[in-house]
Backbone as CSV, one residue per row, in Angstrom:
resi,resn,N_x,N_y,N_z,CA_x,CA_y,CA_z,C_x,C_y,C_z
1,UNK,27.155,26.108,3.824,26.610,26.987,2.818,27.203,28.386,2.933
2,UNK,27.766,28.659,3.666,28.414,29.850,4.431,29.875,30.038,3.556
3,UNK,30.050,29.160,3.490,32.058,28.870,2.956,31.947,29.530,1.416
4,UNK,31.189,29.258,0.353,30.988,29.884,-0.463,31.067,31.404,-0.794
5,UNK,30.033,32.119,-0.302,30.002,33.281,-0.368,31.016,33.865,0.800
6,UNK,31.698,33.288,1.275,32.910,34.125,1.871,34.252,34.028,1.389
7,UNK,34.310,33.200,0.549,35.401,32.825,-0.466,35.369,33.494,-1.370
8,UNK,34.014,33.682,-2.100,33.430,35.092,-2.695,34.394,36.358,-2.169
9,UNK,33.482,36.476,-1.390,34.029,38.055,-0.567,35.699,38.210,-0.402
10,UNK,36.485,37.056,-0.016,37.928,37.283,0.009,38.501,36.971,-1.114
11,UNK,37.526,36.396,-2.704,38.440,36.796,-3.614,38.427,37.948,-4.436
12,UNK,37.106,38.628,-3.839,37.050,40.097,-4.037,37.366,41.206,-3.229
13,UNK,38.072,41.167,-2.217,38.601,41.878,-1.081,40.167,42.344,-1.754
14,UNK,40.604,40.755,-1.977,42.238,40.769,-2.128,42.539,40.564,-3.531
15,UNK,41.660,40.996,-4.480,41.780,41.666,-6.014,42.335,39.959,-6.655
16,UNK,41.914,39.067,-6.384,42.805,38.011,-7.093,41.465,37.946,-8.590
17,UNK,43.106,37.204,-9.574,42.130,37.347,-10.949,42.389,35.901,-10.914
18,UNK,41.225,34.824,-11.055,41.209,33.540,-11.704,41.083,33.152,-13.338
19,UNK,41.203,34.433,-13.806,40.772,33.908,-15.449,42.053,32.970,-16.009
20,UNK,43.505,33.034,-15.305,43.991,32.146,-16.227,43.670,30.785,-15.992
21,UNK,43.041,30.336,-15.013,42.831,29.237,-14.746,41.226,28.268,-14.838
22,UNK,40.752,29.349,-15.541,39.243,29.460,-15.648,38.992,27.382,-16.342
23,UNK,40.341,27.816,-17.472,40.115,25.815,-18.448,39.996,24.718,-17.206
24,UNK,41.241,25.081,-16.387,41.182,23.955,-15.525,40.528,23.397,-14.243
25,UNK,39.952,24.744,-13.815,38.778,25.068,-13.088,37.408,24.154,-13.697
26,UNK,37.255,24.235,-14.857,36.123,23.497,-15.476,36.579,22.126,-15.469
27,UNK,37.759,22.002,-15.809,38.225,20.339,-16.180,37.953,19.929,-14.724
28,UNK,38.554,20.202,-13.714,38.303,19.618,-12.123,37.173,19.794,-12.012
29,UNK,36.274,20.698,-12.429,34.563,20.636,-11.968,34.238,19.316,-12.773
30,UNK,34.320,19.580,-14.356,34.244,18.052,-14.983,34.237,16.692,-14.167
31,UNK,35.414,16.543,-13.587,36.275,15.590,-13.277,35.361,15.095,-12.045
32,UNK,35.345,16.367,-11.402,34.590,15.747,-9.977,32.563,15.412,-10.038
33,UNK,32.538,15.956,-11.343,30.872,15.285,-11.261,31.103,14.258,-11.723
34,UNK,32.271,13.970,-12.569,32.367,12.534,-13.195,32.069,11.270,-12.312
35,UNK,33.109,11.635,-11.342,33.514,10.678,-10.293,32.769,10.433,-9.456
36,UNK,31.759,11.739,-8.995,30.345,11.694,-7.944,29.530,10.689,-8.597
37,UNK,28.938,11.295,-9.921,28.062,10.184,-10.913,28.775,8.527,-10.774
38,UNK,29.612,8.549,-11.044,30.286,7.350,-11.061,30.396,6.263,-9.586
39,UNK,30.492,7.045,-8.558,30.008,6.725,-7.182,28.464,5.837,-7.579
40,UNK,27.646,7.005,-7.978,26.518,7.031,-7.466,26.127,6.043,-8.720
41,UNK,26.505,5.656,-9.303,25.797,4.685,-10.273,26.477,3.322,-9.672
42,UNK,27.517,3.454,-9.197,28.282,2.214,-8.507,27.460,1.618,-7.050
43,UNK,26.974,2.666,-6.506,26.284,2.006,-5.556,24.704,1.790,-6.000
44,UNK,23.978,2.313,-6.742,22.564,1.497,-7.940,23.048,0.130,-8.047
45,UNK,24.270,0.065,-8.401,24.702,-1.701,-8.955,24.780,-2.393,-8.213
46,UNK,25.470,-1.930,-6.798,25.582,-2.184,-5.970,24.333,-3.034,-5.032
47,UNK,23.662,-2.075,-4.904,22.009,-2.098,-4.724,21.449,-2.863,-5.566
48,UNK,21.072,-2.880,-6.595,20.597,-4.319,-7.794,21.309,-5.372,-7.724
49,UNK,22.520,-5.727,-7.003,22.839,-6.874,-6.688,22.322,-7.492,-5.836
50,UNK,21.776,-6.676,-4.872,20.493,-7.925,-3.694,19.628,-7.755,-3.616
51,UNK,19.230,-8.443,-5.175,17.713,-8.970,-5.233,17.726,-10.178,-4.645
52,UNK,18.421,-10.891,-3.477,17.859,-11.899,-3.512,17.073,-12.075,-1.660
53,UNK,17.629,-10.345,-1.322,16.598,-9.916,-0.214,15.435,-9.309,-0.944
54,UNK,14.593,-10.039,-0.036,13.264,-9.775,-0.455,11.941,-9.515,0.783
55,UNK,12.928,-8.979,2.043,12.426,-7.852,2.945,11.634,-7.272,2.568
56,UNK,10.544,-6.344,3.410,9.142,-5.727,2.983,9.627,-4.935,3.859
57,UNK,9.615,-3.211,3.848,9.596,-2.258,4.559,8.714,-0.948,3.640
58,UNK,8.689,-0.437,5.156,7.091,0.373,5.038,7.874,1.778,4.887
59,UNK,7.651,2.645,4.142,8.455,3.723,4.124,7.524,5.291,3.905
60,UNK,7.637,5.851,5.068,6.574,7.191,4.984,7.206,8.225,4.654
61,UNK,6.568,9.140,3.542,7.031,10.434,3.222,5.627,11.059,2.879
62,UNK,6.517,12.800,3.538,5.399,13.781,3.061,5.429,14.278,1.431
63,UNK,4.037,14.536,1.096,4.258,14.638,-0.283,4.070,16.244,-0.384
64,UNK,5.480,17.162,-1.135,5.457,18.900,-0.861,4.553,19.535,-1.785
65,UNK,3.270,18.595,-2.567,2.645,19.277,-3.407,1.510,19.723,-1.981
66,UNK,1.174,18.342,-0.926,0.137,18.773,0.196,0.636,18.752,1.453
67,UNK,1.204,19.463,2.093,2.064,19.865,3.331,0.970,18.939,4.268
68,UNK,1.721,18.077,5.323,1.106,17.698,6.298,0.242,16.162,5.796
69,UNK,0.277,15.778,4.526,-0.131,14.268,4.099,1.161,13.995,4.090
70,UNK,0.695,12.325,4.747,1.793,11.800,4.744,1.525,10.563,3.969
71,UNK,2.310,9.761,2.854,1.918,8.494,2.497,2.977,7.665,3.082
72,UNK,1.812,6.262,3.108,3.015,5.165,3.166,3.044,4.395,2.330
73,UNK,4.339,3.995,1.888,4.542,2.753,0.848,5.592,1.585,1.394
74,UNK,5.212,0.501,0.654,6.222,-0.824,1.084,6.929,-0.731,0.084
75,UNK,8.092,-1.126,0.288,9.244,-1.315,-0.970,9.898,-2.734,-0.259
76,UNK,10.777,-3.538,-1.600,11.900,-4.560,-0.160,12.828,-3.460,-0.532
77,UNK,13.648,-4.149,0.102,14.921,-3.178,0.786,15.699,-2.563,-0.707
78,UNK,15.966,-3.853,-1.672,16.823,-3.617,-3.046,15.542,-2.763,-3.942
79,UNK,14.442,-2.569,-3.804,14.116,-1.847,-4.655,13.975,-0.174,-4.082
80,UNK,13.765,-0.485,-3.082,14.039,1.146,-2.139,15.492,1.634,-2.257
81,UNK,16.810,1.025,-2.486,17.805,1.367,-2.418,18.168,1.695,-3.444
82,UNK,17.216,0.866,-4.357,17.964,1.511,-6.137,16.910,2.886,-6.773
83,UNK,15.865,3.073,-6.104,15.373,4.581,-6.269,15.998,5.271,-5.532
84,UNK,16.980,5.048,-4.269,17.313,6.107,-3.150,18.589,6.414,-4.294
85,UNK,19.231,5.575,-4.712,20.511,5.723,-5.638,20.037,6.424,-7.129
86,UNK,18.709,6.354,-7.700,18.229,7.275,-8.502,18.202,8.363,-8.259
87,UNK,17.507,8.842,-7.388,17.247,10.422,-6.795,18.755,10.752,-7.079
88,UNK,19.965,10.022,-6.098,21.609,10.570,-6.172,21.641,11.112,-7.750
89,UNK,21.430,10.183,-8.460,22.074,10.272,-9.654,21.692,11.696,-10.552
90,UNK,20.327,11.299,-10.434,19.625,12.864,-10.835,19.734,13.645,-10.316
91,UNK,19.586,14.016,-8.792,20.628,15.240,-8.254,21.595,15.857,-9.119
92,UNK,22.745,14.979,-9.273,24.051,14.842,-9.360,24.140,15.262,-11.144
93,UNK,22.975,14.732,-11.981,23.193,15.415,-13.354,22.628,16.606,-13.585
94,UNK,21.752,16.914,-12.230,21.244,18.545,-12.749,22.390,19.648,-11.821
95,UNK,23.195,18.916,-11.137,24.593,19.863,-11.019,25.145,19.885,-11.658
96,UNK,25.473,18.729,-12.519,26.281,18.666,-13.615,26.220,20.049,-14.645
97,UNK,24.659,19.948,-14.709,24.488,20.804,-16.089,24.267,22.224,-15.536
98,UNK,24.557,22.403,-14.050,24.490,24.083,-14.235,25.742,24.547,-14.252
């Protein structure tokens, strides 16, 4: 998280101008959420291909509306893996859109 804002700072130290490159800067940002999304929907499919495990696992998380509850839920394995590959995806489109 560090690498950012110091890349910042040395492209404002050493006066560099990026505006001519501002189009292609976006096209490679484009390009690379494309390909993340595209990952991440590849392994959902991935994951919906084994339904034919039908494993039971117990899976605990805290919930951040009440600090310190913890729930547990059972999922099998292919339906826990294709919400874990949801969360990716939605991550991945609200980077998209900032």
């Amino acid at each position: 998280m560090l690498v950012v804002p110091c890349l910042m700072m040395a492209v404002k130290f050493l006066k560099l101008d990026f505006a001519p490159y501002v189009e292609q800067l976006r096209i490679g940002f484009g390009c690379a959420c494309a390909l993340t999304l595209g990952v991440h929907f590849l392994v959902k499919s991935i994951a919906a291909a084994g339904k034919a495990d039908a494993t039971e696992i117990a899976v605990t998380t805290t919930n951040p509306m009440k600090p310190g509850e913890k729930e547990t839920k059972t999922w099998t394995i292919c339906n826990y893996d294709q919400a874990e590959a949801l969360k990716k995806v939605k991550s991945g489109l609200v980077a998209c859109a900032w």
